[in-house]
C-alpha positions in Angstrom: 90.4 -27.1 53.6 89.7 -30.1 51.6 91.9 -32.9 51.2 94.1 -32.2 48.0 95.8 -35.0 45.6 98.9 -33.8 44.3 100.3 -34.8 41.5 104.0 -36.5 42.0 106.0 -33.7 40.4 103.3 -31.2 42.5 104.2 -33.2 45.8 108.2 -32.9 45.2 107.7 -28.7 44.9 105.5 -28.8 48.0 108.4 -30.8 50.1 110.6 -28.9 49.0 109.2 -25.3 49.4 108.5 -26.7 53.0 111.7 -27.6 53.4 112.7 -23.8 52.3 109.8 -22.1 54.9 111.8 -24.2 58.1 114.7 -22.4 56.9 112.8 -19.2 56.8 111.4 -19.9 60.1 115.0 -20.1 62.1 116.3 -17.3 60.1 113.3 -15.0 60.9 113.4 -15.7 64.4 116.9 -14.6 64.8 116.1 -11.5 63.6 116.6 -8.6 66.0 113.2 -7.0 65.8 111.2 -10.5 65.3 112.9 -11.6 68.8 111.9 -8.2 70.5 108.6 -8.4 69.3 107.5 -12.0 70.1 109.8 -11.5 73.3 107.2 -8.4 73.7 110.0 -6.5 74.5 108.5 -4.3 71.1 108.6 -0.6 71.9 106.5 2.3 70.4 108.8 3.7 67.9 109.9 -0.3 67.1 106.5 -0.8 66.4 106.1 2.7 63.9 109.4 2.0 62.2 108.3 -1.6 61.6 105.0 0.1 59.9 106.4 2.2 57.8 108.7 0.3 56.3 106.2 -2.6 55.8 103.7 -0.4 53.9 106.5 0.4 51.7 106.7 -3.6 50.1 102.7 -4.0 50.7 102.3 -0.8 48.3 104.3 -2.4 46.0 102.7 -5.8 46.4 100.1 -5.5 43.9 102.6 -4.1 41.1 104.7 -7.1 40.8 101.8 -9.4 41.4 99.9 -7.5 38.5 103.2 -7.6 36.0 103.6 -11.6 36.7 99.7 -12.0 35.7 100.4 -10.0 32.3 103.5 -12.3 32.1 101.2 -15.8 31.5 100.8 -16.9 28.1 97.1 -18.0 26.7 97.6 -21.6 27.7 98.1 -20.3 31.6 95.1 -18.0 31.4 93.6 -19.7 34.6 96.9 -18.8 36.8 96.2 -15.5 35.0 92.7 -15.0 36.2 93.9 -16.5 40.0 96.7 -14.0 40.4 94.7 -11.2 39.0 92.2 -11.6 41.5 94.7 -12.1 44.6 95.7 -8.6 43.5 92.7 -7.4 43.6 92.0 -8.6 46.9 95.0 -7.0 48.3 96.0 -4.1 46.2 94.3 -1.9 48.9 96.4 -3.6 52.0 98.7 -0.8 52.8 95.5 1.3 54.0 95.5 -1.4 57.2 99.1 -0.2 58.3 98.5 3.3 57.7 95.1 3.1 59.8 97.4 1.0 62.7 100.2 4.0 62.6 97.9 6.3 62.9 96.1 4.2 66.1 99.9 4.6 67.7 99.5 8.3 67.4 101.5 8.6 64.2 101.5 10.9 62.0 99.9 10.2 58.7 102.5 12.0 56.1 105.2 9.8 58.0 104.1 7.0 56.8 102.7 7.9 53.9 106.2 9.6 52.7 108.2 6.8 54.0 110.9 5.1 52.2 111.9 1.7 50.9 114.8 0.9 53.2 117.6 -1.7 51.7 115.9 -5.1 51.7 112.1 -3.8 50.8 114.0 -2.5 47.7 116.1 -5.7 46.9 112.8 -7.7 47.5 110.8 -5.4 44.7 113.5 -5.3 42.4 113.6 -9.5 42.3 110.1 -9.6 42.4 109.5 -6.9 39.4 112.4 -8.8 37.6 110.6 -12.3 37.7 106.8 -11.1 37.1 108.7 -9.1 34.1 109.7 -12.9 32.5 107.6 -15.1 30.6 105.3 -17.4 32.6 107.1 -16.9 35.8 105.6 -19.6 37.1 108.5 -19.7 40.0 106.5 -16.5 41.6 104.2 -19.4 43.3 107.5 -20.0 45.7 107.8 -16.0 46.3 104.3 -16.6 47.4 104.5 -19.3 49.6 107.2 -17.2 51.8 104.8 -14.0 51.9 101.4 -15.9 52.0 102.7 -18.2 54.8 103.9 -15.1 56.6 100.3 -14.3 57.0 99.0 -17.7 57.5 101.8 -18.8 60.3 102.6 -15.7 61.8 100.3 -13.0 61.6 97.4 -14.4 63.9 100.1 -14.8 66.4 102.2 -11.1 66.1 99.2 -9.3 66.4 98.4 -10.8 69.7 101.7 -10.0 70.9 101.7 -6.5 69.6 98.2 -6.2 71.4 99.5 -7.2 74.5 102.6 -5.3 74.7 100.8 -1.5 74.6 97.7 -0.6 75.9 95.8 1.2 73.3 91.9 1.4 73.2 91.9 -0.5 70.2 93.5 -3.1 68.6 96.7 -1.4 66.6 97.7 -4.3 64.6 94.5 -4.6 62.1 96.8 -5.4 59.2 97.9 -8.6 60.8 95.2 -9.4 62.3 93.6 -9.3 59.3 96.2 -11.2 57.2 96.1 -14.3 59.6 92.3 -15.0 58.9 92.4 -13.9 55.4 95.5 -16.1 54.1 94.5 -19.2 55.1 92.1 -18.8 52.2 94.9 -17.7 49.9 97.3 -20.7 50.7 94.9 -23.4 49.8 94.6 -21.2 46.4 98.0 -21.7 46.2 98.5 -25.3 47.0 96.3 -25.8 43.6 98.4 -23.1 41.9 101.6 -25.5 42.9 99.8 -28.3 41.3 98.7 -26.4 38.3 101.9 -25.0 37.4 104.6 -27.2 38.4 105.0 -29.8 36.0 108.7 -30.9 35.8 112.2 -31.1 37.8 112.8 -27.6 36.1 109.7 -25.8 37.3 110.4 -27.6 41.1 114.2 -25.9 40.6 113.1 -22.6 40.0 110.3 -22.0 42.2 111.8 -23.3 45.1 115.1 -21.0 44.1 112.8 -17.9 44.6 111.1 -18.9 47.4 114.9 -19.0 49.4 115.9 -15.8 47.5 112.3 -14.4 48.7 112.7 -15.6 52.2 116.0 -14.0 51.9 115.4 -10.7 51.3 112.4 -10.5 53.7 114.2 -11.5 56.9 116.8 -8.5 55.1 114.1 -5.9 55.1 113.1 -6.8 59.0 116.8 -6.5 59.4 117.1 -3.1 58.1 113.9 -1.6 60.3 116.5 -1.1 63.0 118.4 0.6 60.4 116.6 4.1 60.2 
């Protein structure tokens, strides 16, 4: 990635949202299914339950992404365009975790009738919410929690997953895919920071979703063991 020059008020969001993700990274780790899956202590039906109720917030990623591009006024139509083609890269995502659950020997209608458990539906319902406000340019710290999932972690569960059962292929596509793919999409969104964060206000409020994001993620992982 090249070299980018933030602007002073672009810089103070980026500290800060990193600040937020080492948070995010000590609360994540603590959480049950995260330890017994980089612990590779995963079992089979960990593995399925953590599927299914992943597709569940991926299926919905697109919608809120979608609502926050409609959101942007004329003079942010290049956010506009940017988001509105992140979503198109990804709207089809959830096909990835169906394929893996169906590589564990699932059964397709499971996960395909599955459920939003507690946290994927507090995490939809904020996200909806925010995309539904004008210019909600604090969706760029929602982002940064989700994107850097992919970017940080992804590479690095689906190796473990891998490892831990002994499949003929590889059952953990969807993160295997996000690793490569979101390094792309986070040096989109270090220029979206730039672009859209111009004052104390805009730092406040993005960073204030990224914790409430991080939040109710490490909830959702929480509430896989609660099935």
């Amino acid at each position: 990635m090249e070299q980018l020059v933030l602007t002073p008020t672009g810089k103070q969001c980026l500290q800060s949202l990193l600040q937020v993700w080492l948070d995010f990274d000590l609360t994540l780790s603590k959480v049950p299914i995260v330890q017994r899956l980089e612990q590779e202590r995963l079992s089979l039906e960990d593995y399925q339950r953590l599927l299914v109720d992943l597709r569940q917030q991926v299926i919905e990623g697109a919608r809120w992404i979608t609502r926050g591009a409609s959101s942007f006024e004329r003079e942010f139509v290049d956010v506009r365009s940017n988001i509105i083609s992140h979503a198109k890269e990804e709207h089809k995502d959830y096909l990835l975790l169906e394929k893996d659950f169906v590589a564990t020997g699932g059964d397709l209608a499971v996960i395909q009738s599955g459920s939003k458990n507690i946290g994927t539906e507090a995490l939809h319902s904020f996200l909806m919410y925010r995309a539904s406000l004008p210019n909600p340019v604090d969706l760029v710290g929602a982002r940064w929690i989700i994107e850097g999932l992919g970017n940080k972690m992804a590479t690095k569960w689906s190796k473990a997953i891998d490892r831990q059962f002994s499949f003929e292929h590889s059952v953990s596509t969807f993160m295997s895919f996000h690793g490569k793919n979101d390094e792309k999409h986070m040096a989109e969104l270090y220029e979206l920071i730039d672009k859209v964060c111009q004052s104390e206000k805009d730092v406040q409020a993005i960073t204030q979703s990224a914790k409430v994001v991080a939040r109710l993620y490490c909830l959702q992982l929480e509430e896989v063991d609660n099935h």
